[in-house]
C-alpha positions in Angstrom: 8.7 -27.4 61.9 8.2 -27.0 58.1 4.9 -27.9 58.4 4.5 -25.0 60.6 6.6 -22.4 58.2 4.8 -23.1 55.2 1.0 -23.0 57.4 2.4 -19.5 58.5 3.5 -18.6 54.6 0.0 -19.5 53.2 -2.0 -17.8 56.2 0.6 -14.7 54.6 -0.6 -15.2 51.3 -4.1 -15.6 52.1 -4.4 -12.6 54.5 -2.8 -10.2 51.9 -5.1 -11.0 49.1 -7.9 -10.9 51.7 -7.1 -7.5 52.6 -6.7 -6.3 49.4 -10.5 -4.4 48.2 -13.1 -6.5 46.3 -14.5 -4.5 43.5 -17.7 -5.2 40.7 -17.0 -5.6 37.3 -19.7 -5.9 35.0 -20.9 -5.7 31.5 -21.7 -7.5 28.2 -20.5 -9.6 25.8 -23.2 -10.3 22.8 -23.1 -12.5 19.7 -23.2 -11.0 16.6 -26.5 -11.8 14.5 -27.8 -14.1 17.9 -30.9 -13.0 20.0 -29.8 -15.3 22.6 -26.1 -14.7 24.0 -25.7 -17.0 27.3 -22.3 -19.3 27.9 -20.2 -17.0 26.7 -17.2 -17.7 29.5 -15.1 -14.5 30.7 -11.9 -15.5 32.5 -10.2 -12.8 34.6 -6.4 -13.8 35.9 -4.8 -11.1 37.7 -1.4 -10.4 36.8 -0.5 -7.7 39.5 0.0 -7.7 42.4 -1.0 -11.2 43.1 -1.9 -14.3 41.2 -5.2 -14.8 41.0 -8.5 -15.5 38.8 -11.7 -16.5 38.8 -14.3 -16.6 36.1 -18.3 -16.0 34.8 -20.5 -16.9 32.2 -23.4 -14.1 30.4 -26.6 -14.4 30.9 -28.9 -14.6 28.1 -29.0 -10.9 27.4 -25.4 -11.2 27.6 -24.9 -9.7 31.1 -22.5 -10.5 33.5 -21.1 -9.5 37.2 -18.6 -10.4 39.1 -17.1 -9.6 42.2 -12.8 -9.8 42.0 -10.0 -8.4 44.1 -8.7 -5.4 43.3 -5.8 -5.7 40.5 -4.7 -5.3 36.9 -6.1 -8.3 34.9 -5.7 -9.9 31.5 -9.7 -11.0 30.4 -10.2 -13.8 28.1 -13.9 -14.1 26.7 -14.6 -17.3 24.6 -17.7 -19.0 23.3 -17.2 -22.0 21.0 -17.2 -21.0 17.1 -16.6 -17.0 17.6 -13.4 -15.3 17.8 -11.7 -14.7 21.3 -11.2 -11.4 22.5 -8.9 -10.8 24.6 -8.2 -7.7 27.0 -5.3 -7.2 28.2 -3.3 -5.0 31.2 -7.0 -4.2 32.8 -6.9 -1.7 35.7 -9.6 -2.8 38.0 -9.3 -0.6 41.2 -13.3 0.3 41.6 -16.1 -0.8 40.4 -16.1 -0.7 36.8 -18.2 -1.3 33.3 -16.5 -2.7 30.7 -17.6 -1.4 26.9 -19.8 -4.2 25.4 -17.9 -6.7 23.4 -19.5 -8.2 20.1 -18.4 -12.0 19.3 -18.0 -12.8 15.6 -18.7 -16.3 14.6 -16.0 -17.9 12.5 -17.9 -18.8 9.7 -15.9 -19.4 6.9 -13.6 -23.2 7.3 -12.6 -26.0 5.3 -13.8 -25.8 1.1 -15.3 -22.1 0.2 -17.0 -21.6 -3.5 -20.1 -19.6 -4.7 -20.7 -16.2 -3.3 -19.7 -14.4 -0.1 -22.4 -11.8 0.7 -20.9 -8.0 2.3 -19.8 -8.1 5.8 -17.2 -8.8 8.2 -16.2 -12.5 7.9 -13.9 -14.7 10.3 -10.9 -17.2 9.4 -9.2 -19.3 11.7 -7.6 -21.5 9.9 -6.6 -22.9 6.1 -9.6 -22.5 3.6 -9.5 -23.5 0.3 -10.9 -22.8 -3.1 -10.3 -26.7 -4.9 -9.8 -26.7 -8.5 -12.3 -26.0 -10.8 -13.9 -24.1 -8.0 -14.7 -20.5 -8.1 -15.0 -18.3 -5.2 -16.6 -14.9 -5.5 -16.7 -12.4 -2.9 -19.3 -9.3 -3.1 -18.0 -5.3 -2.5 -17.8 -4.1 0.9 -16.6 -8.3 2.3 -13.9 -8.2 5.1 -12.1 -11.0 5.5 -10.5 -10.8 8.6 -7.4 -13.6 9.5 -6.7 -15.4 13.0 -2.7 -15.7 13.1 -3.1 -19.1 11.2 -5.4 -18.0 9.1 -4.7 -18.1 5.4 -6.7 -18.5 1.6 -5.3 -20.7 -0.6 -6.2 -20.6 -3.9 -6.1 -23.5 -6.2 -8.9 -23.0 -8.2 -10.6 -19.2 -9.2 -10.9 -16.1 -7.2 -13.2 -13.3 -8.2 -12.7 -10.3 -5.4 -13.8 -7.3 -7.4 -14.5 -4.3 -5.1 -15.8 -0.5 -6.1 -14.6 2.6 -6.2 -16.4 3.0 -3.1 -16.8 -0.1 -1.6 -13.4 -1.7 -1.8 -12.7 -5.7 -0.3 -10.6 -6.0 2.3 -8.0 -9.1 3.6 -6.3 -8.0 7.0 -5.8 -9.7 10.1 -7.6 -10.2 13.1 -6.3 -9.9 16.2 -4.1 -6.7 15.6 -0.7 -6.7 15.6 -0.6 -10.9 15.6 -1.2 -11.0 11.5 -2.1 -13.6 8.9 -0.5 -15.9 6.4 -1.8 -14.1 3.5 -3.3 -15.0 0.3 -1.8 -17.8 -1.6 -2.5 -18.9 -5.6 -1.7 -22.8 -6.3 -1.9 -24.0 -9.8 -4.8 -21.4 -10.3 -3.5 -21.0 -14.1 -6.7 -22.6 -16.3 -8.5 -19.7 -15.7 -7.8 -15.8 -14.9 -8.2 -15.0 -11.0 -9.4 -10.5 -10.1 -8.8 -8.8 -7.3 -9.8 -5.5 -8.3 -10.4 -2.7 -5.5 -8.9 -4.4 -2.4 -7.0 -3.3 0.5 -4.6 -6.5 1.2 -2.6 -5.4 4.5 -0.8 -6.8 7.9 0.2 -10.0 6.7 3.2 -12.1 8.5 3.5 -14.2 5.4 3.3 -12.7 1.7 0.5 -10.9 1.3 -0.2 -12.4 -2.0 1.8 -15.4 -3.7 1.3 -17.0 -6.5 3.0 -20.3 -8.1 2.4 -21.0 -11.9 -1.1 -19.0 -11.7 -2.6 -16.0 -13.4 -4.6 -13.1 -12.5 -4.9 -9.5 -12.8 -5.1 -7.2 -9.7 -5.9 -3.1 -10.5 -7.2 -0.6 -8.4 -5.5 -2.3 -5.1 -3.9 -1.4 -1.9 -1.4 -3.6 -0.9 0.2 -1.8 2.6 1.5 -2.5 5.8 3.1 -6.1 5.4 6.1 -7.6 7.4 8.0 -10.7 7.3 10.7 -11.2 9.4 12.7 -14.9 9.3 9.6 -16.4 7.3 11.2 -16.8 3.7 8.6 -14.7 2.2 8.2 -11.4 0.6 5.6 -9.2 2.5 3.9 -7.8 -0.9 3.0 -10.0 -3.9 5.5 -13.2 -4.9 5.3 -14.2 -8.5 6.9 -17.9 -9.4 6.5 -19.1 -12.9 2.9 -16.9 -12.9 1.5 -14.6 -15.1 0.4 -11.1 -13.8 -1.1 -8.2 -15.0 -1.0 -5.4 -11.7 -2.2 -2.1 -12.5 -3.4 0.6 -10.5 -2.1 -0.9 -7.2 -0.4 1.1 -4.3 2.0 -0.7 -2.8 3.5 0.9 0.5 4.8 0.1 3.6 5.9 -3.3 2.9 8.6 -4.5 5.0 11.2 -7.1 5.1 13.7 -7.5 8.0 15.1 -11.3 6.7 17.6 -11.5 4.1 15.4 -11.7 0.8 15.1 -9.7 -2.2 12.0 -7.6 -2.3 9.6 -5.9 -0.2 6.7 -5.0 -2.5 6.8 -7.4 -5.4 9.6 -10.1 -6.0 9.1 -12.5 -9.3 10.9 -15.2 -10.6 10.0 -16.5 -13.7 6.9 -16.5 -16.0 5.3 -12.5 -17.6 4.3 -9.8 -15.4 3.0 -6.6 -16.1 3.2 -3.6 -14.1 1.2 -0.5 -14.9 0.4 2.8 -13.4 1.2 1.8 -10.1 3.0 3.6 -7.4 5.5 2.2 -5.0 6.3 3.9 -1.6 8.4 4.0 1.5 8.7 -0.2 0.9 12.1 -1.6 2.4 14.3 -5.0 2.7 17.6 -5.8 4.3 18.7 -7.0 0.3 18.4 -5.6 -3.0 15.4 -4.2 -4.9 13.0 -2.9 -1.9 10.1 -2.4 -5.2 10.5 -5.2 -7.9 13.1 -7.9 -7.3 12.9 -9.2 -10.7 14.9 -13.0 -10.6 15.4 -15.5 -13.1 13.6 -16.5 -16.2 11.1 -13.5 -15.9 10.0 -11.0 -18.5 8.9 -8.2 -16.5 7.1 -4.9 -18.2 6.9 -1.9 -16.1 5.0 1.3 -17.4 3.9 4.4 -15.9 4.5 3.8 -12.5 6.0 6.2 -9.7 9.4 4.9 -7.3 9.3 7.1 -4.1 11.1 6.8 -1.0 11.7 3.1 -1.3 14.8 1.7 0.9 17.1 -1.0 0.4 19.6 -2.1 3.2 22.2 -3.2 -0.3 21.9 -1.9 -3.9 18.8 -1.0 -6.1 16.4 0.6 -4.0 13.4 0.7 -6.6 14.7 -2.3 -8.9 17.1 -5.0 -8.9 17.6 -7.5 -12.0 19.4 -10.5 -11.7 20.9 -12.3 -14.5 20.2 -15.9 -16.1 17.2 -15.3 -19.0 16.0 -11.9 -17.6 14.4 -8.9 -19.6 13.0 -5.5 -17.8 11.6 -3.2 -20.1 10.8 -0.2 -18.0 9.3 3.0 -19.5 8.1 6.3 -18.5 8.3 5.6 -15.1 9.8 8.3 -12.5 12.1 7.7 -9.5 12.3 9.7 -6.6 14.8 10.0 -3.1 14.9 6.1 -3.3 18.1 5.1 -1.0 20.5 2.4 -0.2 21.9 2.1 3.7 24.7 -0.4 3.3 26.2 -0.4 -0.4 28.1 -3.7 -1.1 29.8 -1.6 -4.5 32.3 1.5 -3.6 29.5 3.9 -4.0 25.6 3.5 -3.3 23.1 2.5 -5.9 20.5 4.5 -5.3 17.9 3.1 -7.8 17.9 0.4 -10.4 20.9 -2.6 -10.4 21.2 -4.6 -13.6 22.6 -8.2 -13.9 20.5 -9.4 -16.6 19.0 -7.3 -19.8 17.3 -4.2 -19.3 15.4 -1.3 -21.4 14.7 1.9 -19.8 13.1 4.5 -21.5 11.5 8.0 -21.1 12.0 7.7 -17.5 12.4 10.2 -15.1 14.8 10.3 -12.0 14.9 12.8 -9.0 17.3 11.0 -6.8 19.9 12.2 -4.1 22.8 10.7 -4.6 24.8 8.9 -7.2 25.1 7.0 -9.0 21.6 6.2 -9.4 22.2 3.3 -12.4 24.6 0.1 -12.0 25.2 -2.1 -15.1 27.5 -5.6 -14.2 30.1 -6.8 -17.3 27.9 -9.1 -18.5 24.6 -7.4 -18.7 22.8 -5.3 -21.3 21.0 -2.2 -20.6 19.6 0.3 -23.6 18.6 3.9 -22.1 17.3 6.5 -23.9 15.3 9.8 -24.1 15.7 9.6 -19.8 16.2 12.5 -17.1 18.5 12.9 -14.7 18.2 15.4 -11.9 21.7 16.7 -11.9 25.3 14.9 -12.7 25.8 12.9 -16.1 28.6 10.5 -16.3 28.4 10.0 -12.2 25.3 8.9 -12.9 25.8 5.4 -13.9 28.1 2.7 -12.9 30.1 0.3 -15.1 27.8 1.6 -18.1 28.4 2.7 -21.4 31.1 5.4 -21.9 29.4 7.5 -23.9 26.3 7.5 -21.1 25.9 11.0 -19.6 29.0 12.5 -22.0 26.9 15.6 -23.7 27.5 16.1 -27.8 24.5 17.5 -28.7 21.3 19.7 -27.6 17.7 17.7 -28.0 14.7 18.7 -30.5 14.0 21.0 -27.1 17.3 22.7 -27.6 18.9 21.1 -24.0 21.9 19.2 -23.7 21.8 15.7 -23.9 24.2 12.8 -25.0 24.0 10.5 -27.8 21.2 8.4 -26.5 19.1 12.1 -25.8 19.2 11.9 -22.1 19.4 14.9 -20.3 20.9 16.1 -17.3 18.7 18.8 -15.9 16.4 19.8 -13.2 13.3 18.1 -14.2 11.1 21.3 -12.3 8.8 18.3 -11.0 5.8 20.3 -9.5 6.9 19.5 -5.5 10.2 18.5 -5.1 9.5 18.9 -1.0 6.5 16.8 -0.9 8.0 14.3 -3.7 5.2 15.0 -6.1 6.7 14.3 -9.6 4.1 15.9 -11.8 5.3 17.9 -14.5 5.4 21.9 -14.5 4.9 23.9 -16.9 8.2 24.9 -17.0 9.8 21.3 -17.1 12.8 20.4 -19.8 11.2 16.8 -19.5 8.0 17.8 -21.5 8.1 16.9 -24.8 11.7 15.4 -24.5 10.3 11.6 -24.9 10.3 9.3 -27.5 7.0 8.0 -29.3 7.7 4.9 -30.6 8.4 3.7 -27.0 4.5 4.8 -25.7 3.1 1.9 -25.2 -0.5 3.0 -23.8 -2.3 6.3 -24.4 -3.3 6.9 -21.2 -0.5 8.3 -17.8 -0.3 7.0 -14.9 -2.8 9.6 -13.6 -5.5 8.4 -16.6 -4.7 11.7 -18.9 -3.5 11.3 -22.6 -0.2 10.3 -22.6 0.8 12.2 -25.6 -0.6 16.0 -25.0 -1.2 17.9 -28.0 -2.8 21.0 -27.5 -3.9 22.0 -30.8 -5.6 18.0 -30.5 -3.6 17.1 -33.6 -1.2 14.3 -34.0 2.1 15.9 -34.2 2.1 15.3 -29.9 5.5 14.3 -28.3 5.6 12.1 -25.4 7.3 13.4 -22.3 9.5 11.7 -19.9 7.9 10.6 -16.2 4.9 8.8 -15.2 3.2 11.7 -15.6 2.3 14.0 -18.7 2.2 17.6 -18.7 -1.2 18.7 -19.3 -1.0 22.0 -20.8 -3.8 24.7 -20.6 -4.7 26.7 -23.4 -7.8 29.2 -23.5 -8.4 28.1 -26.9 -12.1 26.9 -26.6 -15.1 26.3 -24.2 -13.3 22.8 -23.2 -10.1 24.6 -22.5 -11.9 26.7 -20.2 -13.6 23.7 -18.3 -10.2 21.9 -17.8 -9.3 25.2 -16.3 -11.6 25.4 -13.9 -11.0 21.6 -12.7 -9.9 21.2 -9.5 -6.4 18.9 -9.5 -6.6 16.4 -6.4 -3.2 14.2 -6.2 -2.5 11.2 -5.2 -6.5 9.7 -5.9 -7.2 7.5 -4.5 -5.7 8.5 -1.6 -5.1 6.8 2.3 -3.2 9.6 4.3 -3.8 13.0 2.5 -4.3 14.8 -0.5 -2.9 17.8 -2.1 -4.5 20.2 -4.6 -3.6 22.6 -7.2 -5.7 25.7 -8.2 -7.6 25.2 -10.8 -6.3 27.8 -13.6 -4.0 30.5 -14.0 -5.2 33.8 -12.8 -7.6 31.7 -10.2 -7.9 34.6 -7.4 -10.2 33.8 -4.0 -13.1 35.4 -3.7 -14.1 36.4 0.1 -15.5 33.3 1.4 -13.8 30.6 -0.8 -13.7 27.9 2.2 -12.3 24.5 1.0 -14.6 21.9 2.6 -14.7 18.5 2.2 -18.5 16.2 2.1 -18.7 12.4 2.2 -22.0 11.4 0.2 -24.3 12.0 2.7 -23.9 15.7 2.0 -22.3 15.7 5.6 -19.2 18.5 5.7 -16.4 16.4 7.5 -13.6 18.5 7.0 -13.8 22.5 6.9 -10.6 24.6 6.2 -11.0 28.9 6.5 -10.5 29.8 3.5 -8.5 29.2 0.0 -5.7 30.4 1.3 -5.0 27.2 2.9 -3.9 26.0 -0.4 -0.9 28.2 0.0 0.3 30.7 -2.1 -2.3 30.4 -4.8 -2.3 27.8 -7.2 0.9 26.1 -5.1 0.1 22.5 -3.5 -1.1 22.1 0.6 -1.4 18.7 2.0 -5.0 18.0 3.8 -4.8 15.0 5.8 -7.7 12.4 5.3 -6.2 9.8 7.2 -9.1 9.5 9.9 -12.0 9.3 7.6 -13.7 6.1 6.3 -12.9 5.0 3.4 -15.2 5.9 0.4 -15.8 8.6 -2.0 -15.7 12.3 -0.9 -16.3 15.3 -2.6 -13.8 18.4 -2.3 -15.2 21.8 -3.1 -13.8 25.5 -3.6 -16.1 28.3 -3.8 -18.1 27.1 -7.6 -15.2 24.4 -8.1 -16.2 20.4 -7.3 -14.1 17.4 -7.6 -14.4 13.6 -6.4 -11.7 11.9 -4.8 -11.4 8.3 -3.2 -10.2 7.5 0.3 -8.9 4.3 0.9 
């Protein structure tokens, strides 16, 4: 009798997948940089309505056919020493062509020194660059990670991109990621990563343990760790770094670390001209989690919309043998979720020593500064979008209590901060740029500049007679007054301002000059270096009302160098 039942359930199971319609599938799958592309295997398994699967192999053109019941199906195509593609939730209810599927080898394993030529290249697992090594990879190289895939760094890595053709780490098989970049010991010479888009890493994008290098001119976005006891930006132990010119955004920690875009403990870095946005972490310090035994220097550098779950949104300093010197930098909307204090501590937490000077911050609630008992914090020459004593948090008394007016002639308290609307250039679209208007210009203090260029590469002390008797203002960013004094005045004038640049999701841009009317016809178009127009916008008066800032999106062109022009007006930005 069972015997019988389970004849009659298979004969079931059998006649309902023989009823259901056979359908062709074809196609082909090719290897990259072959001219012959049989045994590449495609596996079909059908995952509704039935179980089933079945299986063919290319020919050496890299056709195949294949004749399958209808279904949804989850294809597999392999061929030893290329990637694996894999297609997933396919609808196969007709016949049906699938788009032609190019096999990468995985070319890169084991030892890696000398030079890697342009082009996409493959990781699958660990490679290694031994001591006293040097690896060197080319502009326009794409390193692209399988889930295990990682670099590890032990001897010397030279990855300097272009403006225009930048290097690129990122992962594979999306949304699966990478174990990042990782330096080991690499401190007898100096590793540069210069121009390179570092992105969708699992692990830390880049670490590095007692090493040193200098990264500028880098985008390091789109990183998460979740349960993996790393930071998804850059970890610094007992290293020395010099970062500057480096994006850092979208950097994402859901564990229970400090840090999203840089954490360092111990050894010198150096941060400069960089901008950090919209990174986050379920602790303190969603920017720079500075720990112990670390000297950390940051200059000219932007803070915007950075999120911490606790305290210190941009920065958190903890104690033991820690000094943060941090100087005409500007902070802007950075928030805290979950305060652990009785209020939230919206931007900078200090255990250990800190220095913070000619800064600027535009944030939303208070107070935006917390100082512990034991700690040691000197600010001076700062802004502060509104408030004064509620401000700061267990600091100095006599912090945000006004006695006196500034060489300016505004309010300020002993230490010449002042307590004022900064008039940044785009409070809406957080663009902290200076107008012309702004109590911050000029309200600095020289002896703290340490470099004579802004985070945007203009003088950092503005004097527009072009004598020496310049003062420094507060911000990343200084004022760059225009005076029709001369034939060079005239030229800045007429100089299209293009912000942020480079750029990965839009730009904005300013009119060139006071008095700057559209003529009939002024379109704004955009060309890539072809000479090819890829984006067209009516007139000038998509800028807004003249001379005010209007975001263009860039986000779906390639990355490279574009060229924005109004009516006579030309001027080069980067997309990344």
């Amino acid at each position: 009798m069972k015997i019988l039942v389970l004849i009659s359930f298979l004969f079931l199971v059998t006649n309902q997948i023989f009823c259901q319609k056979i359908v062709k599938v074809d196609g082909y799958a090719l290897l990259n940089d072959e001219t012959v592309h049989s045994g590449i295997e495609l596996k079909f398994v059908m995952i509704a309505p039935d179980s089933y699967k079945d299986s063919t192999q290319t020919s050496p053109t890299g056709y195949y056919s294949l004749n399958l019941f209808e279904g949804i199906y989850n294809i597999s195509i392999t061929k030893e020493g290329f990637d694996t593609p894999l297609l997933e939730d396919v609808k196969i209810f007709d016949t049906l062509t699938l788009d032609t599927k190019i096999l990468y080898k995985i070319d890169l394993t084991g030892s890696l020194s000398g030079n890697i030529a342009t082009g996409l290249h493959i990781l699958q697992d660990s490679c290694f660059v031994l001591k006293g090594d040097t690896l060197i990879l080319e502009p326009g190289v794409k390193l692209k990670f399988k889930s295990q895939g990682k670099l590890m760094i032990f001897g010397t890595l030279i990855a300097e991109g272009t403006l225009s053709d930048s290097i690129i780490f990122d992962e594979y098989d999306t949304n699966i990621g990478w174990k990042g970049l990782h330096f080991i010991g690499a401190s007898e010479t100096i590793s540069s990563l210069e121009y390179c888009r570092v992105s969708k890493s699992k692990y830390s994008a880049i670490r590095f343990d007692n090493s040193k290098a200098n990264i500028s001119n880098c985008l390091i976005s789109d990183n998460l760790t979740n349960g993996s006891s790393t930071v998804p930006g850059i970890e610094s132990y007992n290293s020395t770094l010099v970062i500057s010119k480096t994006f850092f955004k979208n950097n994402i920690d859901l564990s229970l670390l400090q840090g999203a875009a840089i954490r360092i403990e111990g050894g010198k870095v150096s941060i400069i001209s960089s901008r950090f946005e919209k990174n986050s972490c379920n602790q303190w310090g969603s920017a720079i989690s500075i720990r112990e035994n670390s000297t950390v220097n940051v200059y000219n550098s932007e803070f915007l919309n950075n999120i911490s779950k606790y305290n210190g949104a941009s920065i958190h300093i903890d104690p033991n043998n820690v000094i943060a010197n941090i100087i005409n930098c500007s902070f802007y909307h950075n928030i805290v979720t979950k305060p652990t204090f009785k209020y939230n501590i919206n931007s900078i937490t200090i255990f250990g020593n800190a220095n913070i000077y000619n800064c600027l911050f535009f944030e939303s609630n208070f107070p935006i500064i917390y100082k512990s008992e034991k700690a040691k914090l000197d600010i001076k020459n700062c802004c502060f979008s509104y408030g004064s004593k509620s401000v700061f948090y267990g600091c100095n008394e006599w912090l945000g209590e006004i006695v006196k007016k500034n060489s300016n002639n505004i309010d300020c308290d002993v230490y010449n901060n002042i307590y004022t609307n900064p008039r940044i250039l785009d409070a809406a679209k957080g663009d902290v740029r200076l107008s012309q208007n702004s109590d911050c210009i000029d309200a600095g203090d020289n002896q703290y500049s340490i470099y004579d260029k802004d985070i945007a590469d203009n003088a950092r002390i503005y004097s527009p007679n072009q004598d020496s008797t310049g003062i420094i203002d507060i911000g990343a960013y200084e004022f760059q007054g225009v005076f029709v004094t001369n034939v060079e005045s005239e030229i800045l004038q007429n100089k299209l301002n293009i912000f942020p640049n480079p750029a990965m999701d839009y730009i904005t841009i300013t009119k060139p000059s006071e008095g700057f009317e559209p003529s009939e016809g002024s379109e704004v178009k955009i060309f890539n270096t072809l000479g090819e127009c890829v984006i067209e916008l009516a007139d000038v008066q998509h800028l807004g009302d003249v001379g005010h800032l209007q975001r263009i999106y860039i986000s779906h062109l390639p990355r490279g160098v574009y060229y924005v022009r109004i009516g006579i007006r030309t001027q080069m930005f980067v997309k990344m």
